[in-house]
C-alpha positions in Angstrom: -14.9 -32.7 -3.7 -16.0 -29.0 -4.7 -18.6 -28.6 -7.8 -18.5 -25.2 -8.7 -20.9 -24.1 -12.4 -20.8 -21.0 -13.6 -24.4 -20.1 -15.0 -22.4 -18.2 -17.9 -21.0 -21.3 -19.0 -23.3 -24.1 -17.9 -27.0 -23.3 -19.1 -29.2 -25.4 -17.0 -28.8 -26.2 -13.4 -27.1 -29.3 -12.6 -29.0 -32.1 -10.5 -29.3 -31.5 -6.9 -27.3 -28.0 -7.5 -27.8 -25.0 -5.2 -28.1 -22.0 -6.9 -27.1 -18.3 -6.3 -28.2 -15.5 -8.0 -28.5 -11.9 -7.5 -31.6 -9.3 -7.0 -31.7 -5.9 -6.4 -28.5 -6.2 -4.4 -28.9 -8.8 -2.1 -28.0 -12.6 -3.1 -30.8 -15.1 -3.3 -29.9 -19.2 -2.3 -32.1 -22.2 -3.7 -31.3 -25.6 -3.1 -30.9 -25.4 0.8 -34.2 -25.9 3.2 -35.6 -23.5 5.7 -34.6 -25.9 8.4 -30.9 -26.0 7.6 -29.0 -23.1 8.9 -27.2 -20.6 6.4 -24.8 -18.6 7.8 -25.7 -14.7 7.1 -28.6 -15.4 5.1 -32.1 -14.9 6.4 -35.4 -17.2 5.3 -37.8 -15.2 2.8 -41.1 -16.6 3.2 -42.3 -14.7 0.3 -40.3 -16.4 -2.4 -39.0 -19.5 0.2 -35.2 -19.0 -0.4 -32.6 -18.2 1.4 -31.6 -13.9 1.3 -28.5 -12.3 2.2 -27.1 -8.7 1.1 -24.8 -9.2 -1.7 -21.4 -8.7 0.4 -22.0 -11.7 1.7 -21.5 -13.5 -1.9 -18.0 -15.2 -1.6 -18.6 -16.1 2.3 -21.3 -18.0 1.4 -19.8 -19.6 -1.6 -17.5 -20.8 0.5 -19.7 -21.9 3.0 -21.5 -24.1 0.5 -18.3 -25.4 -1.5 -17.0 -26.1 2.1 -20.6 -28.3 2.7 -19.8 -30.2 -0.3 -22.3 -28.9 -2.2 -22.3 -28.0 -6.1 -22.9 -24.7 -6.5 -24.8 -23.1 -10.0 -23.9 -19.9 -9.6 -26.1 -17.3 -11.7 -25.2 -14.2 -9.5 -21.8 -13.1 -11.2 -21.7 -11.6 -14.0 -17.9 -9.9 -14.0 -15.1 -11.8 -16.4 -11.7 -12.9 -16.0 -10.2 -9.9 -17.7 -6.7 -9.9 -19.0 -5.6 -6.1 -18.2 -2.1 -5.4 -18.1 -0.9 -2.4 -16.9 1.2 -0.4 -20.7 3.3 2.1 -19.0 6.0 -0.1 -17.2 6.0 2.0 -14.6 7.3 0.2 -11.5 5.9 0.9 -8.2 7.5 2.4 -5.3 8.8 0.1 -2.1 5.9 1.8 0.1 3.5 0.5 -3.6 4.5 -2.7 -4.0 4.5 -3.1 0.3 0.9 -2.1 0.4 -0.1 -4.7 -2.3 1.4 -7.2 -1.0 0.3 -6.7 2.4 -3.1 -6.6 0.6 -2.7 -9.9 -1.5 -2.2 -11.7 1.7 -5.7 -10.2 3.3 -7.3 -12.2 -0.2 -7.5 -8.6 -1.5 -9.5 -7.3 0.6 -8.8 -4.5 2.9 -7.7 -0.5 3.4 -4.8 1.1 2.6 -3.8 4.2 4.8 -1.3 6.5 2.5 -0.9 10.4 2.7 -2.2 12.6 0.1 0.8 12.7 -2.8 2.2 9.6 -2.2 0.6 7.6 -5.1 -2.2 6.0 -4.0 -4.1 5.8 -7.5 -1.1 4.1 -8.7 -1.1 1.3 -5.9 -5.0 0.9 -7.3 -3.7 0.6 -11.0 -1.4 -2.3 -9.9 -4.5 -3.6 -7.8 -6.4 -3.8 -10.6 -3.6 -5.5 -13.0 -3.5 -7.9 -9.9 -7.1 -9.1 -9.9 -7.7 -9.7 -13.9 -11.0 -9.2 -12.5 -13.8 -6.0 -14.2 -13.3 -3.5 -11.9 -15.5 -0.3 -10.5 -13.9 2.8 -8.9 -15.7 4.3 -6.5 -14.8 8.9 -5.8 -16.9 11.1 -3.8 -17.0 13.7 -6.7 -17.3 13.9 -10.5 -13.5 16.0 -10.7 -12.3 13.1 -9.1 -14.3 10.4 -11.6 -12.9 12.7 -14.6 -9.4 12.4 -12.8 -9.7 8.5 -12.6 -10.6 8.0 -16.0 -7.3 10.0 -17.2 -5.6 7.6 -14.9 -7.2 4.7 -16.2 -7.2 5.2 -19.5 -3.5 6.4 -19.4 -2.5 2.6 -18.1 -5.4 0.7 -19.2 -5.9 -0.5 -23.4 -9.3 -1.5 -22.6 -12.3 0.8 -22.3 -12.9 2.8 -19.5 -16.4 3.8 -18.4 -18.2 6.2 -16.2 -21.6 6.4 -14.3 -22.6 9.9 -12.9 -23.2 13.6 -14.0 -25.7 12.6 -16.6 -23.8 9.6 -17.9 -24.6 5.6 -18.1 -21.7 3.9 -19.4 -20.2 1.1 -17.7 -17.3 -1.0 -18.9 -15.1 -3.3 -17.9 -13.7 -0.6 -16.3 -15.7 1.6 -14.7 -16.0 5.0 -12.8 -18.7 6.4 -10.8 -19.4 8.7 -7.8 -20.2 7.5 -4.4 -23.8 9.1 -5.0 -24.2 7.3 -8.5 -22.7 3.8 -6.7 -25.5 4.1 -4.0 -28.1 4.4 -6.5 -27.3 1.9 -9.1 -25.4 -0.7 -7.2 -28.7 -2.9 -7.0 -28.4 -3.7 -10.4 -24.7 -3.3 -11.2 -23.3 -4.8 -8.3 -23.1 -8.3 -10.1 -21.0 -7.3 -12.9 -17.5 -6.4 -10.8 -15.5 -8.6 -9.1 -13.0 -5.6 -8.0 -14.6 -2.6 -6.2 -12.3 0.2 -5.3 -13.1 3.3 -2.8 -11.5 6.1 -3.0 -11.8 8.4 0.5 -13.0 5.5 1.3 -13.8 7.1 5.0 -16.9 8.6 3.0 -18.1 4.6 2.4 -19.1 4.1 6.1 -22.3 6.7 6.0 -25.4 5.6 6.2 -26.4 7.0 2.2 -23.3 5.4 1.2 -22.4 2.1 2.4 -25.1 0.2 0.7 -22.7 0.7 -2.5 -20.5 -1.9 -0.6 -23.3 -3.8 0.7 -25.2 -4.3 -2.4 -22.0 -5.5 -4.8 -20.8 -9.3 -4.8 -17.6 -8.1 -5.7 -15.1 -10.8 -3.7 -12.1 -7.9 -4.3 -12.4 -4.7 -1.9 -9.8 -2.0 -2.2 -10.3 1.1 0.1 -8.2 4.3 -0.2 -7.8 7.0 2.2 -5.4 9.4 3.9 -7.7 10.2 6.5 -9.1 6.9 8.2 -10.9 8.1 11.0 -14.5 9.7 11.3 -15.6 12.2 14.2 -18.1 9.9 14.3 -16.4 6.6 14.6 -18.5 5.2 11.5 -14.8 4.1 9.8 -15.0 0.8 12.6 -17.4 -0.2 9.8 -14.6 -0.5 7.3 -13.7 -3.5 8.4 -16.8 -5.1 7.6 -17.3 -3.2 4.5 -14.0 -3.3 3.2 -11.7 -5.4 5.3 -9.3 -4.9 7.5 -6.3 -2.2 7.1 -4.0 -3.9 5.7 -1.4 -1.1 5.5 -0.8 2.7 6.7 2.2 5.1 6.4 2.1 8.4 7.1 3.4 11.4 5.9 6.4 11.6 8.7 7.1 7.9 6.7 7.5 8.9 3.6 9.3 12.5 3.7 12.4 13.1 2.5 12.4 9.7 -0.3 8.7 10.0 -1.3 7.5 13.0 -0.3 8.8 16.8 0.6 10.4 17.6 3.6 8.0 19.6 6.0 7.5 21.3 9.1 4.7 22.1 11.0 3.8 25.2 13.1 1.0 25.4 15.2 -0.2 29.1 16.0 -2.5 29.8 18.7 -5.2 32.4 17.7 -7.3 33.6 20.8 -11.0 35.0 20.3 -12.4 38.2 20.6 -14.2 38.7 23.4 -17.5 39.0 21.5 -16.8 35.9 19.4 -15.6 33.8 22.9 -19.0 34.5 24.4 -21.0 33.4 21.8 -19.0 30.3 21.5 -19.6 30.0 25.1 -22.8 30.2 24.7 -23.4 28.0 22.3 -21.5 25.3 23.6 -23.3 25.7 26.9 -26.3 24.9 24.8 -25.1 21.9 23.0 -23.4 20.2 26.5 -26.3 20.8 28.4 -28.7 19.0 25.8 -26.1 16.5 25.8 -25.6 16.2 29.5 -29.2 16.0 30.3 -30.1 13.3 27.7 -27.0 10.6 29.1 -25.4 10.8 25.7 -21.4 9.9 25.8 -19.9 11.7 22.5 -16.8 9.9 23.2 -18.6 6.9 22.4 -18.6 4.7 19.2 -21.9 5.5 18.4 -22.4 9.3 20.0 -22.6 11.3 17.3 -25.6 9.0 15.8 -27.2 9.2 19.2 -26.7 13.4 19.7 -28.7 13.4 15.7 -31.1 10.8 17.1 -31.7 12.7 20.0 -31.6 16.1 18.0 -34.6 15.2 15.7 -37.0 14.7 18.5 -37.7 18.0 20.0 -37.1 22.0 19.1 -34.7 21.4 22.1 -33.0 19.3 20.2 -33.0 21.3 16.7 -31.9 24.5 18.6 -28.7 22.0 20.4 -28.0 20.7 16.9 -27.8 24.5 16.0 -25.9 25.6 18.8 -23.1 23.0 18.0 -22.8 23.8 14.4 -22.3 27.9 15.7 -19.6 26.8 18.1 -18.0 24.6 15.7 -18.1 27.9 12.8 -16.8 29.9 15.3 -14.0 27.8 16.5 -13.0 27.2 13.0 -12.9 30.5 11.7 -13.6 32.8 14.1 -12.8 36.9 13.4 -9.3 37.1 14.7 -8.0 33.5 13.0 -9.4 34.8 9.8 -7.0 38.4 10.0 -4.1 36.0 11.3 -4.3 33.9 7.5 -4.4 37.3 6.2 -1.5 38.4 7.7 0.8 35.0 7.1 -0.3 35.6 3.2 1.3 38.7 3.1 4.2 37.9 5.1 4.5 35.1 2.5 3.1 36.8 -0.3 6.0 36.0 -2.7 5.4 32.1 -1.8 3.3 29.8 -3.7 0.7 29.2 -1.1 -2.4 26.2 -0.4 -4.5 27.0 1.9 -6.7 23.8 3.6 -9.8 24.9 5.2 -13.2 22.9 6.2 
């Protein structure tokens, strides 16, 4: 039989009880002994307790309920929280597919959607889903004032916001990716829904302790753009979950998004930009080549930084591949050949992507 105390309700810890609670984001076991084996936890000599980041909360809650053990559990502090969704605004099939497909990963898990096609909504109905204090994770503060329109617009209850000067978290929260990293260790208790938007950002190395360091059982990631030159987003997974849905923008046109077309125009160099491209590049590959590093590789781009750090020979590669990649991106002759499609369009409204 499962025992299962919540600290918030039950003041003193039961008989025989192991007890969680949380610490600067990592998740602190007492009640098992150093010679019986926790899965990932680590022994901490220093205060004789079992230590695991804070992701690990509801695996090892289950680990322990599975053991038969009762389980006093001090580290969450996020509420049932009856939010209903005031709008009545019903989701669309490609919506209501990608929460479902998402209920049935135990909400947990990315969702792979094109830009326009409504993924704040699908987090709106994740959120009305979990009854569960929720934090919204966006890489800028345009995007946190957008979310908090959003949220505000669907939601009765109050809607706060960490970041750009401001300390304010609710029930419902918003906060940059930057402010998430920084104030997770303390906060990451008090959510039992985390969402990422762009969640490709999450997998960097500044950035993905704000997964790390939160308890929160409930991961939601968001993206239109999965993959990462590189390969960090293989991390998700771990972070996150698994991706529990994807459409892309061929998917949806025509019902849910605007019919397009794509043209792909070929812009050569001009002779003095192509040599210093070649140049550079020769500079980059030969640092590359002579150190054994495979860029194809999972981890190559971590390695080539690695590497880069070590030496001027290094520094000067790193430089060289950041030249050839300017000059390949917007070299002299692509830059007049945007010029000349604005004017050739200049009656058009126009939206122009660029790195």
């Amino acid at each position: 039989m499962q025992h299962y105390h919540d600290a918030r309700e039950t003041p003193d810890v039961p008989d025989g009880a192991v007890s969680l609670t949380f610490e600067n984001g990592t998740l602190l076991v007492e009640g098992i002994s150093k010679g019986d084996p926790l899965a990932y936890a680590v022994w901490d000599e220093r205060v004789s307790r079992w230590r695991s980041q804070a992701i690990h909360y509801r695996s090892i809650l289950a680990q322990l309920l599975r053991a038969g053990h009762p389980v006093w559990d001090a580290a969450r502090d996020y509420v049932v929280t009856p939010l209903h969704e005031r709008t009545g605004r019903v989701a669309y099939a490609h919506q209501a597919e990608a929460l479902e497909a998402w209920r049935a990963a135990k909400r947990s898990g990315v969702v792979v959607l094109p830009t326009g096609s409504g993924k704040s909504f699908l987090a709106v109905k994740a959120i009305e889903d979990s009854q569960r204090s929720a934090l919204v994770v966006a890489p800028t503060l345009d995007l946190v004032e957008q979310w908090l329109r959003l949220l505000r617009q669907h939601f009765e209850t109050p809607v706060g916001a960490i970041g750009g000067g401001t300390f304010d978290p609710q029930q419902l929260t918003v906060t940059t990716y930057d402010s998430a990293a920084i104030h997770m260790e303390r906060l990451g208790n008090r959510f039992g829904l985390v969402i990422f938007d762009e969640v490709h950002h999450l997998p960097s190395p500044t950035y993905r302790w704000a997964a790390e360091a939160t308890i929160a059982p409930f991961r939601l990631g968001l993206t239109a753009t999965l993959e990462r030159p590189d390969g960090l987003h293989a991390l998700l997974e771990t972070l996150i979950g698994p991706t529990v849905y994807a459409r892309n923008t061929k998917d949806l046109a025509g019902d849910y998004l605007s019919d397009y077309r794509t043209e792909v125009i070929e812009v050569p160099m001009t002779e003095t930009d192509a040599e210093l491209y070649a140049t550079a590049r020769a500079v980059y590959r030969d640092f590359v080549t002579s150190k054994g590093i495979r860029m194809g590789g999972r981890r190559g781009w971590h390695n080539f930084l690695v590497a880069a750090a070590r030496s001027e020979e290094g520094r000067q590669a790193f430089r060289a591949f950041r030249r050839s990649k300017q000059l390949a991106m917007a070299h002299e002759r692509k830059i007049e050949r945007v010029a000349e499609i604005l004017h050739e369009h200049r009656d058009a409204r126009t939206l122009v992507f660029t790195n």
